[in-house]
N, C-alpha and C positions, 0 to 999 in steps of 0.2 A: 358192596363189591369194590375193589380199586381196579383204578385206573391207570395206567402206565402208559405214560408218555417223554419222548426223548425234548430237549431243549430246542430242535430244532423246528418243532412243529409246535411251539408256543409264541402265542402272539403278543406283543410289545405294547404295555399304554404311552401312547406319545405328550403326555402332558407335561411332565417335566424334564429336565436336562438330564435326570438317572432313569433307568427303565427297568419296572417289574415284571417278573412272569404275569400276564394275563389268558383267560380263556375266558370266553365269552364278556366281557368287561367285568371280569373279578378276578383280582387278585389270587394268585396261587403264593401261598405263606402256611406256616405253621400257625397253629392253633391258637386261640390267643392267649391260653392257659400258658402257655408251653414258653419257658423262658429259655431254657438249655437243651441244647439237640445234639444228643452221643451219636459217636460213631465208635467203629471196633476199625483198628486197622490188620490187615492178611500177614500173619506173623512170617512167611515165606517171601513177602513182597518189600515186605521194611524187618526187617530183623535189627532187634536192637541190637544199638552201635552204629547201624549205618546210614552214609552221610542222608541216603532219599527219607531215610527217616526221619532224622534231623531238620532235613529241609521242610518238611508238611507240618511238625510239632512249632516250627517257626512261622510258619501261615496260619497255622491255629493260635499260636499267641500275638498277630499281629491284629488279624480277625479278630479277636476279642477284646480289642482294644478299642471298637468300637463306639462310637456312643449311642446308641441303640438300646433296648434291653435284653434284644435275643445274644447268647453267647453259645459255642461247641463245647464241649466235652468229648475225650477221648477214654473212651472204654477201655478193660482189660481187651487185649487183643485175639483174634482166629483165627484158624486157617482156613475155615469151611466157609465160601462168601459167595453170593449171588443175589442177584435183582429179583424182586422181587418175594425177599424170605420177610419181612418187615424188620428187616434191619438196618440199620444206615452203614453203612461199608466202604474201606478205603481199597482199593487193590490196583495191582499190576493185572494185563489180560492183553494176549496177542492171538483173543480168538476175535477176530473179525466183525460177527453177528453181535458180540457185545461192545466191541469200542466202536463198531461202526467205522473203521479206518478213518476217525481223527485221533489227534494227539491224545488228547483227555475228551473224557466226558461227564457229562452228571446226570444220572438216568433218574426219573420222579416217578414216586408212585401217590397217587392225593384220591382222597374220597369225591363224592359226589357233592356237586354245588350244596350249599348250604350258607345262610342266612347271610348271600354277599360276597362270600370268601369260597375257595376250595381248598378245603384243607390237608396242608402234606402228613404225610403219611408215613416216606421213607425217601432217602434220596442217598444215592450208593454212586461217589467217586470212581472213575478207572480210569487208570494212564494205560496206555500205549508203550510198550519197551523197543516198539521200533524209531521209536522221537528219542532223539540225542541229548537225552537231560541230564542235568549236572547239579550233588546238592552242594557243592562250593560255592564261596561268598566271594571269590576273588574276581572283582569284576571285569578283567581284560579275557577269563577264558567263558564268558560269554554273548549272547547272541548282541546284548544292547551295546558292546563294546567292541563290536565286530570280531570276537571268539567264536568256539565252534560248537558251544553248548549252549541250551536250551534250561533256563533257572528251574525248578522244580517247586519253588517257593512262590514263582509268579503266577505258574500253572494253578498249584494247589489253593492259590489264594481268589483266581476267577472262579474254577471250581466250584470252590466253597461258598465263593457267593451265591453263585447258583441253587448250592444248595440251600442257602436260605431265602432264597424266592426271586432274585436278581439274575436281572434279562440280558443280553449284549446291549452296548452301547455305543454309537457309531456319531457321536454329535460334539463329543468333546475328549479331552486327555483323561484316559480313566483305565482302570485294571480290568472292565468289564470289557475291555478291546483288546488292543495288541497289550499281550500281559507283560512280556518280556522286557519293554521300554519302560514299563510305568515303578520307575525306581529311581531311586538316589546311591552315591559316592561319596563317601569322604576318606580321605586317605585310597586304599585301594580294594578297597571291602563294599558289597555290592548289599545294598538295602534294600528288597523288597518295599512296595508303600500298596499301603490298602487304598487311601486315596480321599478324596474328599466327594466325589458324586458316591460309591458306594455308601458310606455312613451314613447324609443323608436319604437316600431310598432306604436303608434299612428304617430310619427314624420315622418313615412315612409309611413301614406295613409294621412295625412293631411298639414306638413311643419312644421318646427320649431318656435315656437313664439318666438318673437324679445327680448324680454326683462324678459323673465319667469327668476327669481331666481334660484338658484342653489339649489340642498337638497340631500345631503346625511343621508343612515341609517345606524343600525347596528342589529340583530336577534339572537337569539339562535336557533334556524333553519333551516336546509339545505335540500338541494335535497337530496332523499333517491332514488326510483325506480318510473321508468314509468307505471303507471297503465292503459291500454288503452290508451284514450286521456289526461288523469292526470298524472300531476306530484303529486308523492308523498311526502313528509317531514319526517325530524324525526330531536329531536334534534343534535345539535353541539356536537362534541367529548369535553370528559376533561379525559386528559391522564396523569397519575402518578404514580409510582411505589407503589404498594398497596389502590390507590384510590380506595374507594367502595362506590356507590351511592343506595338509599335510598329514597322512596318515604313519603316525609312527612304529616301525619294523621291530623283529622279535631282537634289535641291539639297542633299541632307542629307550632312554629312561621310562620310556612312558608307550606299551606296544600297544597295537591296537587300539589306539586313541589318537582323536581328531587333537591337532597342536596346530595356533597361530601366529604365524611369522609379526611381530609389530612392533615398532619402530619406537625406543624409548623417547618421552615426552610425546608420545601421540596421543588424542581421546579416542577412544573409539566405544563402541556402542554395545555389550554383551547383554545379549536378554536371556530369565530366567522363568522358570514356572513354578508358582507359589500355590499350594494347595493350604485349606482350610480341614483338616481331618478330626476337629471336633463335633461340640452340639451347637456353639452361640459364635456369631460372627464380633471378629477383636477390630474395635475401629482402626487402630492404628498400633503397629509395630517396630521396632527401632530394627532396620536393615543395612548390616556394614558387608563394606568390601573392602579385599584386604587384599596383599602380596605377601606370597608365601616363598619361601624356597626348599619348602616338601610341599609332600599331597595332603600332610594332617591339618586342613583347615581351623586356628585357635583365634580368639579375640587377640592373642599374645601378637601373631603376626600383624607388620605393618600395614596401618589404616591406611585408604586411598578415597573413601567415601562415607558419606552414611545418612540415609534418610527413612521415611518411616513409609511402611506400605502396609495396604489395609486389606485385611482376610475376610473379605464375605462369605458366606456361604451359597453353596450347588454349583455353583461353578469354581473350576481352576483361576487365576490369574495369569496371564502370562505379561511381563512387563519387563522393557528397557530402559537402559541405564547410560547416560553419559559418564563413563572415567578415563582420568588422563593416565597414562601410564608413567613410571618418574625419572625424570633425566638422569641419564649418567651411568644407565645401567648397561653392562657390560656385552659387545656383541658377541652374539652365539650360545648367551646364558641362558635356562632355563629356568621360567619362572610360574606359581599358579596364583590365578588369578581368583580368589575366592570369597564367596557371601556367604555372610551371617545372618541368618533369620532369630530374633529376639538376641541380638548382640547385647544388650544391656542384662539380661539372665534375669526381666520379670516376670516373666507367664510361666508358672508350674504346670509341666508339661508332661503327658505320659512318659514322652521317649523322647531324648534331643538328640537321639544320634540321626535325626532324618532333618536335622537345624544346619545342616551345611553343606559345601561341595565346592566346586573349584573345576578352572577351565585350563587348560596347559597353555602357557605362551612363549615365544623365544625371541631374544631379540636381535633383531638383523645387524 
């Protein structure tokens, strides 16, 4: 017989900084046989071509980037979808009884305990079309950049954790919390990040894959406060003696974006958040900071810094920096203030577009 049960009424093991579906103290996970878990997506819900599609096919290829062994599959797609058919399913639904009036959810259906584990069975996605989601990557039109849309990419990406057996998270910076903040920028292109606590909890209900690539990131970002089962965000400090920040208007180079007035030749203090979203922790990394005068964060643009920081794993890093800003520069210019994660291009890396970002500054 299964079982059907909503995310909300599963209990959390507390022992490490990531957190699994638990019931009764057994993990809720797929089978251990089971390395790939399809889904079909509601051909009426995502129709090909469209952006919300686009944006879940992006959360499925970031998810899979994993280093875990479990990976998704996307099945041909239906339009006939419901809980509890034993299929795994993506859908839009503004009937109530089924999203329960949250934004998203991920409904489980798992057999009966057995030797340890409960084994899932079926686990069916459904967004909410009354939540203001957006599958655009432009990151000023949304929520983390004070726009008016809701990413679709970050959603389908807590989601999908869920559906592979991962709990909310409310202890550190991670996607299993506030999903909308747990991203990167570079240029003006909005990066979804899977993260470094999810991978490892995957790695703790399914095994390490043998040969996954390494991938580090970096955010403006961090943990702020525990909101229930949420972790909450807020941006990264930028500390200076008279720094004053400024929310830029829909006329300003840069809208929708926190910018800091600071005084050329000053030092001041910008801290970042460095995730580990591999398998094996890298002792040490070569980390630059540079001045830009775009958003496209390059090693090309001028060095101001560079020293080496080290990527452990289960937790985030979050760490500040002393740089001086450089005399001479022009007042009322607009300048970005940007780090490079593996600036030297040795670690072969899944993805290095989540290896950079940058802070807007002007100078007074």
């Amino acid at each position: 017989m299964l079982k059907t049960i909503l995310i909300s009424t599963l209990l959390a093991s507390p022992a490490f900084a990531w957190n699994a579906q638990y019931v009764v103290d057994a993990p809720v996970r797929w089978h251990s046989d089971t390395n790939t878990v399809g889904f079909k997506m509601q051909i009426s819900s995502f129709p090909a071509g469209s952006p919300f599609r686009a944006g879940v096919l992006q959360a499925v290829d970031l998810l899979n980037q994993n280093p875990s062994n479990i990976r998704i599959r996307i099945n041909p797609d239906t339009e006939w979808v419901s809980a509890g058919n034993g299929q795994n399913e993506i859908w839009f639904t503004d009937n109530s009884i089924v999203n329960q009036g949250a934004p998203a959810i991920c409904l489980f259906h798992f057999n009966p305990w057995a030797f340890g584990v409960w084994n899932l069975m079926e686990a069916d996605v459904v967004f909410n079309p009354a939540e203001t989601y957006t599958g655009s990557r432009t990151a000023p039109d949304t929520w983390a950049f004070n726009g008016n849309f809701r990413p679709i990419q970050t959603t389908a990406l807590h989601e999908l954790g869920h559906a592979l057996g991962m709990h909310h998270e409310n202890r550190i910076y991670n996607i299993m919390g506030e999903d909308w903040t747990h991203v990167n920028m570079n240029g003006t292109s909005l990066l979804p990040s899977r993260g470094e606590d999810i991978g490892v909890g995957l790695i703790r209900l399914y095994g390490a894959h043998p040969t996954v690539l390494p991938d580090v990131g970096v955010s403006l970002f961090k943990y702020d406060i525990a909101d229930g089962e949420y972790s909450r965000h807020q941006r990264t400090a930028f500390v200076g003696t008279g720094v004053e920040a400024f929310m830029g208007d829909a006329a300003d180079p840069d809208p929708n974006q926190l910018v800091f007035r600071v005084n050329a030749g000053q030092v001041i203090s910008p801290e970042f958040m460095f995730e580990n979203n591999g398998r094996d922790s890298i002792p040490s990394l070569a980390t630059r900071f540079v001045l830009s005068n775009n958003r496209a964060i390059t090693t090309l643009d001028r060095q101001l810094h560079e020293q080496n920081v080290r990527f452990t794993l289960d937790r985030p890093l979050r760490q500040g920096f002393l740089i001086r800003i450089p005399e001479g520069l022009p007042s009322g210019s607009r300048w970005y203030l940007g780090v490079i994660v593996d600036s030297h291009n040795t670690l072969r890396e899944q993805d290095k577009r989540n290896n950079a970002t940058y802070i807007p500054i002007q100078i007074r």
